[in-house]
C-alpha positions as CSV (number, residue, x, y, z in Angstrom):
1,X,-1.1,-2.7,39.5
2,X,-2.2,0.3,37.4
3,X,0.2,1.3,34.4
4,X,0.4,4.8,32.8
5,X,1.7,4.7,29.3
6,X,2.5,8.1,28.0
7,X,2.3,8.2,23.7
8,X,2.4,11.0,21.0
9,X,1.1,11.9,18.2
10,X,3.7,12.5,15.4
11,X,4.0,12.4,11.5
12,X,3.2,9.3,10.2
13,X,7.2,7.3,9.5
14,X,6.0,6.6,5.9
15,X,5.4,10.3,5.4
16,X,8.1,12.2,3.9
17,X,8.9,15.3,6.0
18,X,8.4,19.0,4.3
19,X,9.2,22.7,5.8
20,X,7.0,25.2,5.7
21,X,8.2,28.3,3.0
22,X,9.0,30.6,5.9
23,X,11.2,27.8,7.6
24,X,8.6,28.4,10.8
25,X,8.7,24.1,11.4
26,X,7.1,21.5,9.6
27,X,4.6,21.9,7.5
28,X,1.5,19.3,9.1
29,X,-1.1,20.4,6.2
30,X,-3.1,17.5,4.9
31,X,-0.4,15.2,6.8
32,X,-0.7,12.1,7.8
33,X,-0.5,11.3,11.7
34,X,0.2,8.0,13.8
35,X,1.3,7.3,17.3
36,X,4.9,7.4,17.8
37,X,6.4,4.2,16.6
38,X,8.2,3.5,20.3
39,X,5.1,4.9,21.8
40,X,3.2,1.8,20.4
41,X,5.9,-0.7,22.1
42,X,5.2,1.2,25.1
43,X,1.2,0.2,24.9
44,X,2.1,-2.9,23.9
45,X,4.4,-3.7,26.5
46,X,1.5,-2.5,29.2
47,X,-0.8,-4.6,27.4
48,X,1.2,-7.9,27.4
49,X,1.7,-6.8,31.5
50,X,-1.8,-7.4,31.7
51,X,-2.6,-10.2,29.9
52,X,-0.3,-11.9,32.3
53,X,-1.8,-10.7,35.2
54,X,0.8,-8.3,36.4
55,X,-1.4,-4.9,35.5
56,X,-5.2,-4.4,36.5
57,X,-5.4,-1.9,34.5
58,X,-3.9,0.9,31.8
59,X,-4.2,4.4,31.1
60,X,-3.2,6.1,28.5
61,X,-2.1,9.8,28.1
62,X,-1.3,12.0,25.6
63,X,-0.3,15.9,25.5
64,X,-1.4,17.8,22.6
65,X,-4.5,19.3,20.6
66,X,-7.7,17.8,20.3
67,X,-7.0,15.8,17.4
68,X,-4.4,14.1,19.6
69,X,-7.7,11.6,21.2
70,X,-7.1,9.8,18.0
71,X,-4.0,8.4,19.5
72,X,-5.2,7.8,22.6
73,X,-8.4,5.9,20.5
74,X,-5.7,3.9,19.2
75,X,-4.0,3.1,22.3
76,X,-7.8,2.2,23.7
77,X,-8.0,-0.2,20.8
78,X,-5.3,-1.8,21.4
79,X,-5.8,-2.4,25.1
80,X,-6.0,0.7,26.9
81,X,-8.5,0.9,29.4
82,X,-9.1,4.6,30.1
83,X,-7.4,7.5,28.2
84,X,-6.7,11.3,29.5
85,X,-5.7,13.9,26.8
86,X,-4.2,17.5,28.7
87,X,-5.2,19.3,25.5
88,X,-2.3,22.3,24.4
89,X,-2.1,23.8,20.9
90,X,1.3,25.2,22.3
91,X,4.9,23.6,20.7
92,X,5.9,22.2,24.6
93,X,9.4,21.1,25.1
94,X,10.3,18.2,27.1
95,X,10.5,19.6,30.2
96,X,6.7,20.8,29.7
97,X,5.8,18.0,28.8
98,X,7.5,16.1,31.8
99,X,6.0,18.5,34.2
100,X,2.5,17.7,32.6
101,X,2.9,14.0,32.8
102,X,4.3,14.6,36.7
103,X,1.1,16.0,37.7
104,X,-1.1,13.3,35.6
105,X,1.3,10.9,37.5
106,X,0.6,12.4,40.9
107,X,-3.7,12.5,40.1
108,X,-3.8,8.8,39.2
109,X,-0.8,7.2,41.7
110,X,0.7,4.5,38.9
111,X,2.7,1.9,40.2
112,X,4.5,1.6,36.2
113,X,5.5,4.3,34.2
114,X,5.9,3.5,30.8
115,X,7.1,5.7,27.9
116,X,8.6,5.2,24.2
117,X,12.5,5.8,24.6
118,X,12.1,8.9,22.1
119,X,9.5,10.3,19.7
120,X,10.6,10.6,16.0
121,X,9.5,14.3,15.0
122,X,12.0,16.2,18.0
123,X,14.2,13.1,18.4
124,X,14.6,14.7,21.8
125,X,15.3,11.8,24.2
126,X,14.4,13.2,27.3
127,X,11.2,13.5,28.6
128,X,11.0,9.8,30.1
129,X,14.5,11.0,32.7
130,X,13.1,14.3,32.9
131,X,9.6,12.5,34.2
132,X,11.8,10.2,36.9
133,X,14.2,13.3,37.9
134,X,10.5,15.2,38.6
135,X,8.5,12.1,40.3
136,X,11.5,10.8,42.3
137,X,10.8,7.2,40.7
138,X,13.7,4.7,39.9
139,X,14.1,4.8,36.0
140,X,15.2,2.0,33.4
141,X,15.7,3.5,30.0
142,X,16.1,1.9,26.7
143,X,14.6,-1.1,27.7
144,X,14.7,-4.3,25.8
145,X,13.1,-7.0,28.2
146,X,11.0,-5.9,31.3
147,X,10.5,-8.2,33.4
148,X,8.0,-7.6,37.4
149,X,8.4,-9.4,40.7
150,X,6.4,-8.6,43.3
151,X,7.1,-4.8,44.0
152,X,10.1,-4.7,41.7
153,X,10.8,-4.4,38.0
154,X,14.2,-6.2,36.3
155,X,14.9,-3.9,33.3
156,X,17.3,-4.8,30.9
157,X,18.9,-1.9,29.0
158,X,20.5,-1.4,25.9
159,X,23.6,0.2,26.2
160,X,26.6,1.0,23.6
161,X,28.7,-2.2,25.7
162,X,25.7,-4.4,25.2
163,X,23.0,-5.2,27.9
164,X,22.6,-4.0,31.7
165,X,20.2,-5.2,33.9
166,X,19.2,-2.7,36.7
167,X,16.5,-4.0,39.5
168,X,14.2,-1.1,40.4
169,X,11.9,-0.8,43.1
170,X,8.0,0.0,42.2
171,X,6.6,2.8,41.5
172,X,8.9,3.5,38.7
173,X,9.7,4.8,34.9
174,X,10.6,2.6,32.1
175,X,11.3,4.2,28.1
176,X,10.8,1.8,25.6
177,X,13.4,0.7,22.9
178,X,13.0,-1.7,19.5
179,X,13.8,-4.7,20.4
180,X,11.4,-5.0,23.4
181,X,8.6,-6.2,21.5
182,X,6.6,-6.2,18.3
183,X,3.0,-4.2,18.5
184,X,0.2,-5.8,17.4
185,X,-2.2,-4.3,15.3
186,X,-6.0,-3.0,16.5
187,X,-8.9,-5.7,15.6
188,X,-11.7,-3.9,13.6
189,X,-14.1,-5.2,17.2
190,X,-11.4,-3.9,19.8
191,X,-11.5,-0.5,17.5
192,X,-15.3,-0.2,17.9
193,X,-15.2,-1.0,21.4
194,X,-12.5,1.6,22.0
195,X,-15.2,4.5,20.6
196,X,-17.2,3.6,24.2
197,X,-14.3,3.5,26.4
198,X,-14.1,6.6,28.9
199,X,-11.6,10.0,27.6
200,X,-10.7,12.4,30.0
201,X,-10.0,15.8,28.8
202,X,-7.8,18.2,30.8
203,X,-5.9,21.4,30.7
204,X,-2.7,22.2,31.9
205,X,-4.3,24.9,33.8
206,X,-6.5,22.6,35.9
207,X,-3.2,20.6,36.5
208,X,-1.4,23.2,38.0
209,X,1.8,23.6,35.3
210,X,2.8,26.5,33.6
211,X,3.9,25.7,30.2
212,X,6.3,28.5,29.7
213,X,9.2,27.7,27.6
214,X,12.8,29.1,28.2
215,X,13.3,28.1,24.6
216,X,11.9,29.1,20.5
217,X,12.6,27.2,17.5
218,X,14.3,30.2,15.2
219,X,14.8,28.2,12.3
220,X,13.8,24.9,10.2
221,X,15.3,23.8,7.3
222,X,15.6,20.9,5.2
223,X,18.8,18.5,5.1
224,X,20.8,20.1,2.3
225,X,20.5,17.1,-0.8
226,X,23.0,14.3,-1.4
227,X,25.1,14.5,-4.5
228,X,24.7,11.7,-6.8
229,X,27.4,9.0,-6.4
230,X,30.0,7.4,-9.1
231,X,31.7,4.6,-10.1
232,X,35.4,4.2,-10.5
233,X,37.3,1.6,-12.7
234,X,40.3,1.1,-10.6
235,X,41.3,1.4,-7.0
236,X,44.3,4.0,-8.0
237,X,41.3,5.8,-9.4
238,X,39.2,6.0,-6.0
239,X,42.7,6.7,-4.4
240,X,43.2,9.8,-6.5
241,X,39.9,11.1,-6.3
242,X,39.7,10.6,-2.3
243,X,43.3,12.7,-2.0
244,X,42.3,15.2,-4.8
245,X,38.7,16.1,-4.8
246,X,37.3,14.5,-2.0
247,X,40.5,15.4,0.0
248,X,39.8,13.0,2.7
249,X,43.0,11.1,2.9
């Protein structure tokens, strides 16, 4: 079985976000970047697949500028076999990206999809449904235990009544979530090793997908700040200051 894992790269978590001064986006000067926390459950998951036998092999692939084959060295380190970068300085939206990954999907015939649920800069939530809406493959999102039989997948999903299992036929698209495992971090030797395993560079162009976007970003701003809180002496207190100046109750 040959698994396609699908990561990003992002600000770092530990970074605290700023805006640019002309409220254009984020400002990514000097930043910090990492692979997208679910992103790294995703390679993880493909590379526990494969250490039990299930996978043969693992491909990474990333969308984004050339800085972005540091992710996909990371994803190498960690177990990756081959990467592909499709190489865009353009702000895609999900759909773009979706369509990108459809046509990487379609050139190397996965039998396993795997994505991170969501990435943490956009937050966007989409591009994993958009990818199985595109390819035609079953899809099991938010998954928290995956689990393959012969040519099926048992994905258990986290959903806001608990868990659902849903039993999907092969090939097909499964979006990472928390609790599905905990990555494990790159060994200085698999790190070294990773610098000699194969990258593939791409352009959308040579894929065949237009990139134009529908949409702009007009605006970014900054989450206005929190007032500082207080302490009351007495419940009455909190009770009048909740009617009177809060005016919540």
């Amino acid at each position: 079985m040959k698994i396609l894992v699908a990561v990003k790269r992002v600000v770092d978590y530990n970074v605290k976000v700023r805006v640019k001064a002309d409220n254009s986006g984020v400002d990514l000067a000097n930043v910090k970047m990492s692979m997208n926390p679910f992103c790294e459950i995703a390679v993880e998951e493909a590379v526990r697949l494969k250490e039990k036998g299930v996978a043969t092999e693992i491909v990474a692939v990333t969308v984004g500028p050339t800085a972005a084959q540091e992710q996909l060295r990371t994803a190498l380190a960690l177990g990756a076999d081959r990467a592909v970068l499709v190489e865009s300085n353009d702000e895609l939206n999900s759909l773009a990206i979706a369509k990108l990954l459809k046509a990487v999907v379609d050139k190397e015939q996965p039998q396993l999809v795997i994505l991170g649920k969501q990435a943490i800069d956009s937050d966007n939530n989409q591009t994993g449904q958009m990818l199985a809406a595109l390819s035609g493959y079953a899809q099991g999102t938010f998954a928290s235990a995956v689990n393959v039989e012969g040519d099926r997948v048992k994905v258990t999903r986290e959903i806001d009544g608990g868990l659902q299992t849903v039993d999907l036929k092969l090939p097909a698209i499964v979006t990472t979530d928390l609790r599905l495992n905990e990555p494990r971090y790159a060994s200085l030797p698999n790190i070294m090793k990773a610098k000699k395993k194969p990258l593939e560079t791409l352009k959308p162009e040579e894929l065949g997908v237009s990139t134009a976007s529908s949409l702009s970003t007009v605006k970014v701003e900054a989450p206005a700040a929190r007032s500082a809180g207080i302490k009351v002496k007495t419940v009455d207190e909190l009770v009048d200051k909740l009617k009177n100046e809060a005016k919540v109750i």
